[in-house]
PDB file of N, CA, C and O in Angstrom, chain B, residues numbered from 101:
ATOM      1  N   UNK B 101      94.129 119.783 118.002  1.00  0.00           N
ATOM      2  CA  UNK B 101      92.919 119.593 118.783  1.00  0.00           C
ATOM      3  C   UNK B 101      92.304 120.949 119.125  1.00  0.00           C
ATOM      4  O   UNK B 101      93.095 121.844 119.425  1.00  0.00           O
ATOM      5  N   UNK B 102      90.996 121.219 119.119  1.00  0.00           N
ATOM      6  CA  UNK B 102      90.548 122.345 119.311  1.00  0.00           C
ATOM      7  C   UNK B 102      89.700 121.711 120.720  1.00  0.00           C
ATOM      8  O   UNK B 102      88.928 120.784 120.964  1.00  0.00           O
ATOM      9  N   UNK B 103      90.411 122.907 121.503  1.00  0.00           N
ATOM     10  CA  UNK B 103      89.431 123.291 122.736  1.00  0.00           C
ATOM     11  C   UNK B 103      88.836 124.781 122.944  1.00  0.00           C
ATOM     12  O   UNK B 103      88.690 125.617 122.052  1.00  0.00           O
ATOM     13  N   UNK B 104      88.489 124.948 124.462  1.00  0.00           N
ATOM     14  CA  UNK B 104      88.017 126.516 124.370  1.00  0.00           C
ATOM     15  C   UNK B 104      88.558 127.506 124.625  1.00  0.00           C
ATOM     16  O   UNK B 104      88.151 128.494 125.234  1.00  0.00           O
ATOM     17  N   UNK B 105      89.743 127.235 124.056  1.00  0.00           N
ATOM     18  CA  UNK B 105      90.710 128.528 124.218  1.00  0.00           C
ATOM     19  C   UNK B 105      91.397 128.378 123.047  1.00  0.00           C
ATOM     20  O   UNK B 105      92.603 128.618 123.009  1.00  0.00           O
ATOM     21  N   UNK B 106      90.636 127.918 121.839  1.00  0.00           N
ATOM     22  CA  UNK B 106      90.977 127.753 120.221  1.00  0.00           C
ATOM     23  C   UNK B 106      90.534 129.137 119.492  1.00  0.00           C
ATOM     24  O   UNK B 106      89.424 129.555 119.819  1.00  0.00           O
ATOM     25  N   UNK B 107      91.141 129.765 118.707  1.00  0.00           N
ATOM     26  CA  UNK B 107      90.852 130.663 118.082  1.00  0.00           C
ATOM     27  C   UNK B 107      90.179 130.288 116.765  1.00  0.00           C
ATOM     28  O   UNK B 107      91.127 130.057 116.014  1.00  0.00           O
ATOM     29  N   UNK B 108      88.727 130.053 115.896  1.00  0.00           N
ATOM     30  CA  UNK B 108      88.599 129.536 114.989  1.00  0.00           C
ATOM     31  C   UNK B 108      88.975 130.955 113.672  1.00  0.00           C
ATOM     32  O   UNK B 108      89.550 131.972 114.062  1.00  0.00           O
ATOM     33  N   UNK B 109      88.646 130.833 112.493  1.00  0.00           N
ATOM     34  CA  UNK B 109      88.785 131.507 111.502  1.00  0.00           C
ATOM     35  C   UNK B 109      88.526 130.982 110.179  1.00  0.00           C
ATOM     36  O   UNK B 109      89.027 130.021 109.595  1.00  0.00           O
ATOM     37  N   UNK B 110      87.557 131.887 109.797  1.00  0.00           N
ATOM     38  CA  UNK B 110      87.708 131.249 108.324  1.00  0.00           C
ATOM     39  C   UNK B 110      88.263 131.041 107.135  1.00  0.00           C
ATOM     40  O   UNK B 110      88.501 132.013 106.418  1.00  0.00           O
ATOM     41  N   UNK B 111      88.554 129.797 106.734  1.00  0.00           N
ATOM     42  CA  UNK B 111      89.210 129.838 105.642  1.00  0.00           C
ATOM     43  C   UNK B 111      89.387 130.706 104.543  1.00  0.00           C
ATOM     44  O   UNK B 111      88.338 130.812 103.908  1.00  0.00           O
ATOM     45  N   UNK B 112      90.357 131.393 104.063  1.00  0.00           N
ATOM     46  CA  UNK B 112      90.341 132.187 103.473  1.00  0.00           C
ATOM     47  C   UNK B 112      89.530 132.063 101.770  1.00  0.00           C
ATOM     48  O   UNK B 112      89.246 132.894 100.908  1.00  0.00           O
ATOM     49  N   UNK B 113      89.348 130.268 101.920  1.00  0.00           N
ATOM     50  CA  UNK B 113      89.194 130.204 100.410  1.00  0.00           C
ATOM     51  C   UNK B 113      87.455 130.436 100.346  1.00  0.00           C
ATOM     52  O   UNK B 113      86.712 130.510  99.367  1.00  0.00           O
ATOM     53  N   UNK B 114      87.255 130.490 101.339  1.00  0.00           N
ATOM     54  CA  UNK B 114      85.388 130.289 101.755  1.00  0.00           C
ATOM     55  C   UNK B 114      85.002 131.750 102.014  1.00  0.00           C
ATOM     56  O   UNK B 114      85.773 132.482 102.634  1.00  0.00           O
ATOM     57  N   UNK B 115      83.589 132.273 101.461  1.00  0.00           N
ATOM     58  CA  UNK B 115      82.663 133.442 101.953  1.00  0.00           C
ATOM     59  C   UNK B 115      81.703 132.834 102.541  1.00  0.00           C
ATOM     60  O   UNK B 115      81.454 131.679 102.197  1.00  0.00           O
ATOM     61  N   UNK B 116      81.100 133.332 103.349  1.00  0.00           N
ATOM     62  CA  UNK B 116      80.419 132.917 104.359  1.00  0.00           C
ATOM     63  C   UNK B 116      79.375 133.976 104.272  1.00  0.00           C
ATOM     64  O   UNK B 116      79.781 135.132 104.391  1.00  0.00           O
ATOM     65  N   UNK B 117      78.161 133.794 104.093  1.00  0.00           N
ATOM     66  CA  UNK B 117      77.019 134.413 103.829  1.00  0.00           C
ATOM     67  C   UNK B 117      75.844 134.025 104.369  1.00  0.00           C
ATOM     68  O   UNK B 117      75.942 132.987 105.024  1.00  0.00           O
ATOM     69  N   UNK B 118      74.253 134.732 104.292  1.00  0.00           N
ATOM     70  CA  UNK B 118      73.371 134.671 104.416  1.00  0.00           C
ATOM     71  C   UNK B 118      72.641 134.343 102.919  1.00  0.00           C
ATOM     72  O   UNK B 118      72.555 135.403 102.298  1.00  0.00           O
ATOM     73  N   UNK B 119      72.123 133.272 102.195  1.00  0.00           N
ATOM     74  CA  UNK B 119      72.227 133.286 101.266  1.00  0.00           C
ATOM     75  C   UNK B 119      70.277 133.173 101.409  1.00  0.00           C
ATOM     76  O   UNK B 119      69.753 132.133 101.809  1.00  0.00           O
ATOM     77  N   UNK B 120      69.441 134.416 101.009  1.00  0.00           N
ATOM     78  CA  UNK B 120      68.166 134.231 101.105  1.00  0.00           C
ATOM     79  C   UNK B 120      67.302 133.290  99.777  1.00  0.00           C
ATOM     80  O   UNK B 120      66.174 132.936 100.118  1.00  0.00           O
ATOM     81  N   UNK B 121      67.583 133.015  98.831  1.00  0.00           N
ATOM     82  CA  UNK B 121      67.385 132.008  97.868  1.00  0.00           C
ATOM     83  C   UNK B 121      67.322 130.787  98.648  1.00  0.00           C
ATOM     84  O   UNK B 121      66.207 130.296  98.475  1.00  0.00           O
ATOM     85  N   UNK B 122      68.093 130.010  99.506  1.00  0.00           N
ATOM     86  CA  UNK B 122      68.214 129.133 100.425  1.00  0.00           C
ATOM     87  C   UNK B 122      67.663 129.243 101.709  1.00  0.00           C
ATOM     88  O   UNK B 122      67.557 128.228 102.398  1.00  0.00           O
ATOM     89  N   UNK B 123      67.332 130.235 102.087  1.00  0.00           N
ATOM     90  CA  UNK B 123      67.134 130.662 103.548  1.00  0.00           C
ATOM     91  C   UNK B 123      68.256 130.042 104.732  1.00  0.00           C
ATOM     92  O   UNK B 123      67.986 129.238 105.624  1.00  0.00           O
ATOM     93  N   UNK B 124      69.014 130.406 104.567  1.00  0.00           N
ATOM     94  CA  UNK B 124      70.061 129.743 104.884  1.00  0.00           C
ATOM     95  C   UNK B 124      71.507 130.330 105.050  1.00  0.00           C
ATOM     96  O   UNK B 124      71.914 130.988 104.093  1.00  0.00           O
ATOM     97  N   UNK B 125      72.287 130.196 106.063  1.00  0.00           N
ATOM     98  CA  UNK B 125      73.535 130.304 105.615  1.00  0.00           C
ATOM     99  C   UNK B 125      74.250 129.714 105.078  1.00  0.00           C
ATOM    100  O   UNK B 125      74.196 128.523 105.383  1.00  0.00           O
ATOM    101  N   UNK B 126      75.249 130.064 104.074  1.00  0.00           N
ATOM    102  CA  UNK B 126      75.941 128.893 103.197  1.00  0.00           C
ATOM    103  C   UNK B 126      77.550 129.748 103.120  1.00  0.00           C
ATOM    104  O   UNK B 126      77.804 130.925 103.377  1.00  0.00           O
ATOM    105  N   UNK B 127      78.532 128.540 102.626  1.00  0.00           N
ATOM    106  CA  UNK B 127      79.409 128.978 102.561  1.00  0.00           C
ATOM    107  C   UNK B 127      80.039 128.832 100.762  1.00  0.00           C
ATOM    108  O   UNK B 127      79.843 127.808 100.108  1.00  0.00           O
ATOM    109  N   UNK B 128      80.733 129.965 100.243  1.00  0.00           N
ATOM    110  CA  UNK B 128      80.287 129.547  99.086  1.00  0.00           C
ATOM    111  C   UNK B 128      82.465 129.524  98.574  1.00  0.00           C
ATOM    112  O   UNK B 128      83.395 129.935  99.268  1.00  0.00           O
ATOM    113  N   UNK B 129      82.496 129.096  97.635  1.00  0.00           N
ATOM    114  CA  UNK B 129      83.845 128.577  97.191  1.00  0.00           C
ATOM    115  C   UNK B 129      83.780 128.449  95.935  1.00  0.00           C
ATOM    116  O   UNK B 129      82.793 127.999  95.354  1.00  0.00           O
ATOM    117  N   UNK B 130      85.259 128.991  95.155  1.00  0.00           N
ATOM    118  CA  UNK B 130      84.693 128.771  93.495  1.00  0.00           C
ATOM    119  C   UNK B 130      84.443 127.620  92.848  1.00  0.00           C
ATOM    120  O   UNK B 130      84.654 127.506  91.640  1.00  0.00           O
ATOM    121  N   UNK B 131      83.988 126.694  93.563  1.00  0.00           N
ATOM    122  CA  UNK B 131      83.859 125.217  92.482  1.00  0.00           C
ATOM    123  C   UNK B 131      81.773 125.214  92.892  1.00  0.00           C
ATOM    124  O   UNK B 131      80.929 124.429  92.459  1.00  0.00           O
ATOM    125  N   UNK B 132      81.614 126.255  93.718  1.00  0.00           N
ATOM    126  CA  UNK B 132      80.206 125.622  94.206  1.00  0.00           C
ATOM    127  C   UNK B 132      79.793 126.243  95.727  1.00  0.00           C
ATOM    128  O   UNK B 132      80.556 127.119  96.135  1.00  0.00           O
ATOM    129  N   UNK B 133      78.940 125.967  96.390  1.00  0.00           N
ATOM    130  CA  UNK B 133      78.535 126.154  97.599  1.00  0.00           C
ATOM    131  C   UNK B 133      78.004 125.326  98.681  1.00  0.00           C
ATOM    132  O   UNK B 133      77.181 124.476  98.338  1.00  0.00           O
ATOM    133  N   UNK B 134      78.284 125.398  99.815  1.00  0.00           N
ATOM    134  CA  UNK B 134      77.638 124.390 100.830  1.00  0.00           C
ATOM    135  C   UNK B 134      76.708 124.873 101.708  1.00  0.00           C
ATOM    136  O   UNK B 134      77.174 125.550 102.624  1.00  0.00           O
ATOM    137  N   UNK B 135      75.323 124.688 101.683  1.00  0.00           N
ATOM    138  CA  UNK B 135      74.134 124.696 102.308  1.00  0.00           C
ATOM    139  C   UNK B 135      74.071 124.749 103.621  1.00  0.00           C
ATOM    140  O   UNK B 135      73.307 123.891 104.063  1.00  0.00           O
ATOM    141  N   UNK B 136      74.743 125.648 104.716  1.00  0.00           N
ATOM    142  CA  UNK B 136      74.760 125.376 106.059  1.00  0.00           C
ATOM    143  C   UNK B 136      73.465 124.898 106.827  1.00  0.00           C
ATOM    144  O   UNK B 136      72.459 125.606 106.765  1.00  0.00           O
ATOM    145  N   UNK B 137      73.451 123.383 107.755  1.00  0.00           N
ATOM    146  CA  UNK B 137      72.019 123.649 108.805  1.00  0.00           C
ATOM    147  C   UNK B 137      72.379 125.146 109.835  1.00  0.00           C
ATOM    148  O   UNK B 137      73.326 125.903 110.048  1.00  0.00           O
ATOM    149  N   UNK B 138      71.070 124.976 110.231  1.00  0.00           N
ATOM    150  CA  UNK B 138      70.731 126.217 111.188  1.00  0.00           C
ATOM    151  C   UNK B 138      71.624 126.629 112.523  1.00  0.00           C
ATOM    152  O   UNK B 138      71.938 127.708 113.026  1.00  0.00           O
ATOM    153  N   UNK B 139      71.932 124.948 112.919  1.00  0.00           N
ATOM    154  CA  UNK B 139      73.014 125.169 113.879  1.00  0.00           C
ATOM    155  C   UNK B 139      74.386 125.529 113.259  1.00  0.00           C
ATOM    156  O   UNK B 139      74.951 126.450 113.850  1.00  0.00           O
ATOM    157  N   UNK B 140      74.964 125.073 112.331  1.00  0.00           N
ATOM    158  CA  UNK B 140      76.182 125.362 111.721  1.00  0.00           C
ATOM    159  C   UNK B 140      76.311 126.423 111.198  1.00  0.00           C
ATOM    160  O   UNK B 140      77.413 126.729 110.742  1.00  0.00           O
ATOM    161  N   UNK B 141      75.201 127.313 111.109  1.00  0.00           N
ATOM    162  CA  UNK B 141      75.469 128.661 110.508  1.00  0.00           C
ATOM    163  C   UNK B 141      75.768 129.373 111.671  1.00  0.00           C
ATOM    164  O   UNK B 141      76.798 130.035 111.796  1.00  0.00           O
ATOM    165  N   UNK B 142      74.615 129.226 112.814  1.00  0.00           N
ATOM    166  CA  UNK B 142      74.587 130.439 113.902  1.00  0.00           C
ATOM    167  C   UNK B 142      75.910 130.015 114.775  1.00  0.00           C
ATOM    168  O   UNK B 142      76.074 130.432 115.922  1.00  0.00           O
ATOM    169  N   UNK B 143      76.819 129.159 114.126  1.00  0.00           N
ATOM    170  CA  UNK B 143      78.160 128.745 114.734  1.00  0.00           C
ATOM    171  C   UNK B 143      79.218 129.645 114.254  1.00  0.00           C
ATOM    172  O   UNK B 143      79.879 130.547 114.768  1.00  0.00           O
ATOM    173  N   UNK B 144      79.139 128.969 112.831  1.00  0.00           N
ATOM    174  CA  UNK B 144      80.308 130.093 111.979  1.00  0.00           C
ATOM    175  C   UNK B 144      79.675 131.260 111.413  1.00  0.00           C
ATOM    176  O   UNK B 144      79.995 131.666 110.296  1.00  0.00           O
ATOM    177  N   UNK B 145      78.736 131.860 112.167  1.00  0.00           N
ATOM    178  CA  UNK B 145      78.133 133.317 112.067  1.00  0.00           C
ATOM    179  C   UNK B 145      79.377 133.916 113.369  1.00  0.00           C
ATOM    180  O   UNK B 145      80.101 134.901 113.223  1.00  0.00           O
ATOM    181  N   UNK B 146      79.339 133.048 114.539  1.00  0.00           N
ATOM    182  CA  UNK B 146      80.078 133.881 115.418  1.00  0.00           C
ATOM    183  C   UNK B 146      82.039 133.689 115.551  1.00  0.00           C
ATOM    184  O   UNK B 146      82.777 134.225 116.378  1.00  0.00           O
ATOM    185  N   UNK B 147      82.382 132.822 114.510  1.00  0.00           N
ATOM    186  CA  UNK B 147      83.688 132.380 113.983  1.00  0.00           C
ATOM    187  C   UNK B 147      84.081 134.016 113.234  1.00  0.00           C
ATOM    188  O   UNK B 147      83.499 134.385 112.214  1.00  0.00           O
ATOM    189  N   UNK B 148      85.187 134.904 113.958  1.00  0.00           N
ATOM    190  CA  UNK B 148      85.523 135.913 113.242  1.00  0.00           C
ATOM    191  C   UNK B 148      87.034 136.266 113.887  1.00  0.00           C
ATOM    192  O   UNK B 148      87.287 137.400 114.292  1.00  0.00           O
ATOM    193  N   UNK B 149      87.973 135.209 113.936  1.00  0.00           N
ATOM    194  CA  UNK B 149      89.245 135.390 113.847  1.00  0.00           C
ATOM    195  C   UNK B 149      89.723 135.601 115.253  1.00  0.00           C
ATOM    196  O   UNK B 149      90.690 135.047 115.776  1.00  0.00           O
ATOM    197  N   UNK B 150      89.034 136.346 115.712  1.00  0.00           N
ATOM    198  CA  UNK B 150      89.188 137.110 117.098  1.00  0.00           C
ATOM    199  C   UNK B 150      88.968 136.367 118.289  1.00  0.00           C
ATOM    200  O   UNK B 150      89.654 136.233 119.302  1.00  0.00           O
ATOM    201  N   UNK B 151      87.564 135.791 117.858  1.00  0.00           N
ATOM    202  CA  UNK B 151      86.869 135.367 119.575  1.00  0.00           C
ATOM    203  C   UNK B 151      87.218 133.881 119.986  1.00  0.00           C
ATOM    204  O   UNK B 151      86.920 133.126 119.061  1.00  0.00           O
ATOM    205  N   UNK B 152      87.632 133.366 120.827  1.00  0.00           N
ATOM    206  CA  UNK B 152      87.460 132.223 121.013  1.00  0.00           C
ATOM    207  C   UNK B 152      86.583 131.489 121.288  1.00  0.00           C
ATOM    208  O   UNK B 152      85.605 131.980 121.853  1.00  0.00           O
ATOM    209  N   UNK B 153      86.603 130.067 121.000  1.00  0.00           N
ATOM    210  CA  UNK B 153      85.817 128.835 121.251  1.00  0.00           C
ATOM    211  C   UNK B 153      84.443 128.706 122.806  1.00  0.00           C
ATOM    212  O   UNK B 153      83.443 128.080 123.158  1.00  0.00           O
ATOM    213  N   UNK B 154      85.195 129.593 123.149  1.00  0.00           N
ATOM    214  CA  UNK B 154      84.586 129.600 124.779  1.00  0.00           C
ATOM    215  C   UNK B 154      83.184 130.699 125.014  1.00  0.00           C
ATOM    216  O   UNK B 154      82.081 130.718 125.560  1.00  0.00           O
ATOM    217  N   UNK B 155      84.298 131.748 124.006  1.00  0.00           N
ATOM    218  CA  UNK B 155      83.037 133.051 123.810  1.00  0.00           C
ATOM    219  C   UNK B 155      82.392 133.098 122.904  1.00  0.00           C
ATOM    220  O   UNK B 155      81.603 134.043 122.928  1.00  0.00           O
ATOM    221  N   UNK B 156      82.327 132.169 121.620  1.00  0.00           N
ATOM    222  CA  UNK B 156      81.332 131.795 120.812  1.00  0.00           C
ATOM    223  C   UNK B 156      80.458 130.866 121.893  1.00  0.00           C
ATOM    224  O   UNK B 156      79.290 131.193 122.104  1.00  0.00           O
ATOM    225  N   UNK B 157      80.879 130.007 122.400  1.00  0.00           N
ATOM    226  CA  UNK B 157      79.332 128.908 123.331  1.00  0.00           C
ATOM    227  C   UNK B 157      78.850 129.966 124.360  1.00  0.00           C
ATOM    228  O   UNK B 157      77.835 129.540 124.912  1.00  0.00           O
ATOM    229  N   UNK B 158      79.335 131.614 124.975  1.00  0.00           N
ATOM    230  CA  UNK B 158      78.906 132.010 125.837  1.00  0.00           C
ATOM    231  C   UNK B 158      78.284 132.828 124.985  1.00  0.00           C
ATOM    232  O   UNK B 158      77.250 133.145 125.574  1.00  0.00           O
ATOM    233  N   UNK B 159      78.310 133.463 123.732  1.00  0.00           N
ATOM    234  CA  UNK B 159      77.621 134.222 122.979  1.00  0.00           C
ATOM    235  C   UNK B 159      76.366 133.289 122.486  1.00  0.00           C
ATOM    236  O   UNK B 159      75.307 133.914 122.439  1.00  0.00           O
ATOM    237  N   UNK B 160      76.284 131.843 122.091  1.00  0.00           N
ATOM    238  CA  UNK B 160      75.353 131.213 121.753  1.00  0.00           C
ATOM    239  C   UNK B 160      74.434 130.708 123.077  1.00  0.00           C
ATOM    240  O   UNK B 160      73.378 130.132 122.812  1.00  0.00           O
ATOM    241  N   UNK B 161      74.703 130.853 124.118  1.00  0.00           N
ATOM    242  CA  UNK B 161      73.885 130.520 125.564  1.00  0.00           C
ATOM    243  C   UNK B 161      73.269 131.663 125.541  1.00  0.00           C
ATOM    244  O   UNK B 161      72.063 131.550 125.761  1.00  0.00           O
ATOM    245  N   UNK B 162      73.811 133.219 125.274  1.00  0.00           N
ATOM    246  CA  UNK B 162      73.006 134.333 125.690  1.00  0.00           C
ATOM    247  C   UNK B 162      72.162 134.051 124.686  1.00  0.00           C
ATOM    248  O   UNK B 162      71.075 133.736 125.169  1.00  0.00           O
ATOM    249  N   UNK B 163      72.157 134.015 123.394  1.00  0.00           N
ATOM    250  CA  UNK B 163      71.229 133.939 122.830  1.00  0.00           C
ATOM    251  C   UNK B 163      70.238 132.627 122.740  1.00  0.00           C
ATOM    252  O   UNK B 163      69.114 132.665 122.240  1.00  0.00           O
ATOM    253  N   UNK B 164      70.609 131.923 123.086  1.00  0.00           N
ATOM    254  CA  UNK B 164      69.546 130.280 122.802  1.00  0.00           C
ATOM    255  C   UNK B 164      69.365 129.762 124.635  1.00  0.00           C
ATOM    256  O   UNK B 164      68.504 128.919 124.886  1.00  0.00           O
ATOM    257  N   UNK B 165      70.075 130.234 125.592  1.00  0.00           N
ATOM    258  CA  UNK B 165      70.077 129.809 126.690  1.00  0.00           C
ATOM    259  C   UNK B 165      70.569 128.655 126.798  1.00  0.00           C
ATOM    260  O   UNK B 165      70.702 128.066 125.725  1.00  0.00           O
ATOM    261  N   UNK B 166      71.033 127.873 128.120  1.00  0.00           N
ATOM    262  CA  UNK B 166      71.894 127.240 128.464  1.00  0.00           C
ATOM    263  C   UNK B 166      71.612 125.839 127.907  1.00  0.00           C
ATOM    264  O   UNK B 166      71.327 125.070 128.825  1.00  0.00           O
ATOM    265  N   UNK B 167      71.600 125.275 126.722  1.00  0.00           N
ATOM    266  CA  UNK B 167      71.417 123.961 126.021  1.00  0.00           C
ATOM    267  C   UNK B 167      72.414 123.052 126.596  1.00  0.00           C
ATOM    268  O   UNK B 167      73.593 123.358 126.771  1.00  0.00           O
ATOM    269  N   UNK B 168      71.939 122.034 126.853  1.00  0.00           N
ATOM    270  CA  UNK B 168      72.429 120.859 127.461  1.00  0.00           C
ATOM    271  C   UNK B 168      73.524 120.374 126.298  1.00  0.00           C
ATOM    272  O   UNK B 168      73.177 120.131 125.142  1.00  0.00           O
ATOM    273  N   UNK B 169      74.618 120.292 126.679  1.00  0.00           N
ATOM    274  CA  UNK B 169      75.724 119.585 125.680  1.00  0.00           C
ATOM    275  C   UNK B 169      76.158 120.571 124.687  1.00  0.00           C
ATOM    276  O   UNK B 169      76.868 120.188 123.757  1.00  0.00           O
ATOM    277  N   UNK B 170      75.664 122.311 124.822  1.00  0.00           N
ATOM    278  CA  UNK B 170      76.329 122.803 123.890  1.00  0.00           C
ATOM    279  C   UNK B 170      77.486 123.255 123.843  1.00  0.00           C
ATOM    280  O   UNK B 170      77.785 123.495 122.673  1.00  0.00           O
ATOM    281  N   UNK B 171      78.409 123.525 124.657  1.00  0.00           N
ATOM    282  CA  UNK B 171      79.546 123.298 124.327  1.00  0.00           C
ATOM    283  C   UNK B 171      80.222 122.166 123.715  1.00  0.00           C
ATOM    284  O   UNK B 171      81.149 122.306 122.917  1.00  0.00           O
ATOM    285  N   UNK B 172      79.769 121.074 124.081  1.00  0.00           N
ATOM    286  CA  UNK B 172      80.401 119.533 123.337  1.00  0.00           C
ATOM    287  C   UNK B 172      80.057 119.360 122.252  1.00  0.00           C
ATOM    288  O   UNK B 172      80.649 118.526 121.568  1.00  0.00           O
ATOM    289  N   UNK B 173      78.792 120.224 121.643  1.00  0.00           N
ATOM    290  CA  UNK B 173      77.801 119.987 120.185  1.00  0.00           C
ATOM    291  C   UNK B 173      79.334 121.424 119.483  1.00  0.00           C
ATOM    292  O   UNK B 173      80.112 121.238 118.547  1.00  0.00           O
ATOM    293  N   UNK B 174      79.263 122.289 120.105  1.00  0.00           N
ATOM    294  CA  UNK B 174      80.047 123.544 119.455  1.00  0.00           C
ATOM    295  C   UNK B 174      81.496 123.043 119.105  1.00  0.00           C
ATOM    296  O   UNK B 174      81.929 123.437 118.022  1.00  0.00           O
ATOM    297  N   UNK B 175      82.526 122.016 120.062  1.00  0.00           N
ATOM    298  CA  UNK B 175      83.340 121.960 120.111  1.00  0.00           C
ATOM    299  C   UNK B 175      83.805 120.330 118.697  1.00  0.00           C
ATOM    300  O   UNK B 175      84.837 119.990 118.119  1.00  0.00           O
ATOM    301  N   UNK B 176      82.646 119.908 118.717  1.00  0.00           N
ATOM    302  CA  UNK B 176      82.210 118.651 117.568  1.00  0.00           C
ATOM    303  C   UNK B 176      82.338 119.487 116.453  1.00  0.00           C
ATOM    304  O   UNK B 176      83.288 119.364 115.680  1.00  0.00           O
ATOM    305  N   UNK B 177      81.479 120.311 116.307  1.00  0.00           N
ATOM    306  CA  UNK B 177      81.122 121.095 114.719  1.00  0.00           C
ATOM    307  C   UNK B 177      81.882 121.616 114.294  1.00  0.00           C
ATOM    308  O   UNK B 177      81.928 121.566 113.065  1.00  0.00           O
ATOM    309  N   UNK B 178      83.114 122.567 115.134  1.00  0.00           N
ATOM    310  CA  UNK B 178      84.715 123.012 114.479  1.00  0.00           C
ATOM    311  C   UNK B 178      85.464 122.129 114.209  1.00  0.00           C
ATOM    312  O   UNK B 178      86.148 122.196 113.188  1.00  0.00           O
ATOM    313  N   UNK B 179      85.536 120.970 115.138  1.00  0.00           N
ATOM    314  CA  UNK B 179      86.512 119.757 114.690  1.00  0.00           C
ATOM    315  C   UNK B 179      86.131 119.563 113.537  1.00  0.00           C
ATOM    316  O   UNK B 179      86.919 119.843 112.634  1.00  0.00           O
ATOM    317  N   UNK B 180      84.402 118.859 113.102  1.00  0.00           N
ATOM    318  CA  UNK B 180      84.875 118.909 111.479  1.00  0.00           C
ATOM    319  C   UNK B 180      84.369 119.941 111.176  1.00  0.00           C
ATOM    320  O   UNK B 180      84.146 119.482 110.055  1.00  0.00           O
ATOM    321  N   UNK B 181      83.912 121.059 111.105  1.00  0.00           N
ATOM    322  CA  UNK B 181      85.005 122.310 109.892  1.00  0.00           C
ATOM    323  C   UNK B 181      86.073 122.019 110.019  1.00  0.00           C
ATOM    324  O   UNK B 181      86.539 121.464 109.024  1.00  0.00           O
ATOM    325  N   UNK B 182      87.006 122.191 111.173  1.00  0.00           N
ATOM    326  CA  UNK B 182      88.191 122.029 110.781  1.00  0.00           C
ATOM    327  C   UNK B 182      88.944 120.729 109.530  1.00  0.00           C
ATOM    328  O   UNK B 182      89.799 120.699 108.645  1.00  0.00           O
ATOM    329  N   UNK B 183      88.210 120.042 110.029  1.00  0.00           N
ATOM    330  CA  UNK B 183      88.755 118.760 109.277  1.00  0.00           C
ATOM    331  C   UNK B 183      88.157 119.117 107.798  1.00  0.00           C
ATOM    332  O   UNK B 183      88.877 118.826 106.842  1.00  0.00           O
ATOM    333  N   UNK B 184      86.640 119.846 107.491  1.00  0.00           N
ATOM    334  CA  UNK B 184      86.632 120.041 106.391  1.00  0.00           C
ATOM    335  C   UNK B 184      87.601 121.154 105.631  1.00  0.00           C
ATOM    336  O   UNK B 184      87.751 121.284 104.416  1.00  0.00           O
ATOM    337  N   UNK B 185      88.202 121.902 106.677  1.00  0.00           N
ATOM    338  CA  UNK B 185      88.792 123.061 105.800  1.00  0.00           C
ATOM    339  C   UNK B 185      88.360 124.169 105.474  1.00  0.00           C
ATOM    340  O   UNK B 185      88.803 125.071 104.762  1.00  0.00           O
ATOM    341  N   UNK B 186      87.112 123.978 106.271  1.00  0.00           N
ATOM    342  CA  UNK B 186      86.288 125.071 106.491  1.00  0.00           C
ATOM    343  C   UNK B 186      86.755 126.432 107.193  1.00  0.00           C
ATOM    344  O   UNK B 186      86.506 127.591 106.863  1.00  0.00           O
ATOM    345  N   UNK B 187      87.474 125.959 108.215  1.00  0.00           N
ATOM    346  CA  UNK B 187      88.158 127.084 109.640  1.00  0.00           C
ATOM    347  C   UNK B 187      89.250 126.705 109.492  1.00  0.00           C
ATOM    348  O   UNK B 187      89.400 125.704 108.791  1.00  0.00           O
ATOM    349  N   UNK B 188      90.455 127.368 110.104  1.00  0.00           N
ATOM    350  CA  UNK B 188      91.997 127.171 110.606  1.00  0.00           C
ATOM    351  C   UNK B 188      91.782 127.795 111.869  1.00  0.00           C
ATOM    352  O   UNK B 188      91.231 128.886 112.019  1.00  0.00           O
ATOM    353  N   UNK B 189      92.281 126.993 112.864  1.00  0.00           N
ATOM    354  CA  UNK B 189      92.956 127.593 114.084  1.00  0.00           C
ATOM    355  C   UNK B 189      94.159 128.605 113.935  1.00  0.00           C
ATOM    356  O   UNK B 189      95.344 128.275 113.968  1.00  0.00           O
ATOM    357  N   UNK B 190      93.772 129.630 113.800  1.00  0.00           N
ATOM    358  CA  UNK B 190      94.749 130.438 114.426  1.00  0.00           C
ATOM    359  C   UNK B 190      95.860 130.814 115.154  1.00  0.00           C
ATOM    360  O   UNK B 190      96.852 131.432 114.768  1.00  0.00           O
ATOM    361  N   UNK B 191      95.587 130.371 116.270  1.00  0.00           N
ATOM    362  CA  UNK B 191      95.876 129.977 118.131  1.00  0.00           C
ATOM    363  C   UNK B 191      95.051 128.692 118.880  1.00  0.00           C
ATOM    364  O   UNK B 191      93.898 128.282 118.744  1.00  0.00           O
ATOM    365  N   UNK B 192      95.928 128.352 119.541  1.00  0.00           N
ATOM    366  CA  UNK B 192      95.698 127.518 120.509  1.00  0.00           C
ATOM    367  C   UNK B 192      96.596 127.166 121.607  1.00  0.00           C
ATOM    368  O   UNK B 192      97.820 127.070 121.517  1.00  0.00           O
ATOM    369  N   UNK B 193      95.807 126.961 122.763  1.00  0.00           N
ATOM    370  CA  UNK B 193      96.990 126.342 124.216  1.00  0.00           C
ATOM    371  C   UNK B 193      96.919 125.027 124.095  1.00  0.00           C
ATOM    372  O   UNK B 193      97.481 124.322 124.933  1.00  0.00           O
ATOM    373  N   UNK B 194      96.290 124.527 123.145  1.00  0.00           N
ATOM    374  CA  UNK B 194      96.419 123.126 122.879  1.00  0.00           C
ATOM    375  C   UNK B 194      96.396 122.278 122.000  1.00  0.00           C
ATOM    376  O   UNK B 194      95.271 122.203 121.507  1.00  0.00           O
ATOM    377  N   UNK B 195      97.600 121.132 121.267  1.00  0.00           N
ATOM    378  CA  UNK B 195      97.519 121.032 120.400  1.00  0.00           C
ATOM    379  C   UNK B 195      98.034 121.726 119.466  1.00  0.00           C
ATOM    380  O   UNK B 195      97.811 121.440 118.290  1.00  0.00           O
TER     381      UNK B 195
END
């Protein structure tokens, strides 16, 4: 279970880019690539091994300001990466 004291990270099998052909961030893998939306990029833009779950939604409030439900929208979108295989938890106090 990921909460906000989850460490996300990216899968090692995935690059994670700005891909301007797409305008878009995408994540790319050798069979192909996946088209990130706008929210899912500026998510796993701030996914870098280190920060936790808590200080990615306080890094995305400084920048977008205090959005109603974004922590619960942030904490949805790693569950499935996670489930896609997108991220590995690292660490966690839970789960």
């Amino acid at each position: 279970m990921i909460s906000n004291e989850s460490i996300p990270t990216l899968n090692t099998m995935f690059r994670f880019q700005w891909e301007q052909a797409q305008n878009s961030y995408v994540l790319l893998y050798p069979e192909g690539m996946i088209q990130l939306n706008g929210p899912a990029g500026e998510i796993l833009a701030l996914v870098d091994g280190e920060k936790p779950v808590a200080g990615i939604v306080a890094d995305l409030k400084g920048k977008f300001g205090d959005v109603d439900g974004l922590e619960s929208d942030v904490l949805e979108f790693l569950a499935e990466a996670h489930k896609q295989r997108w991220i590995e938890i690292s660490r966690s106090n839970v789960g």
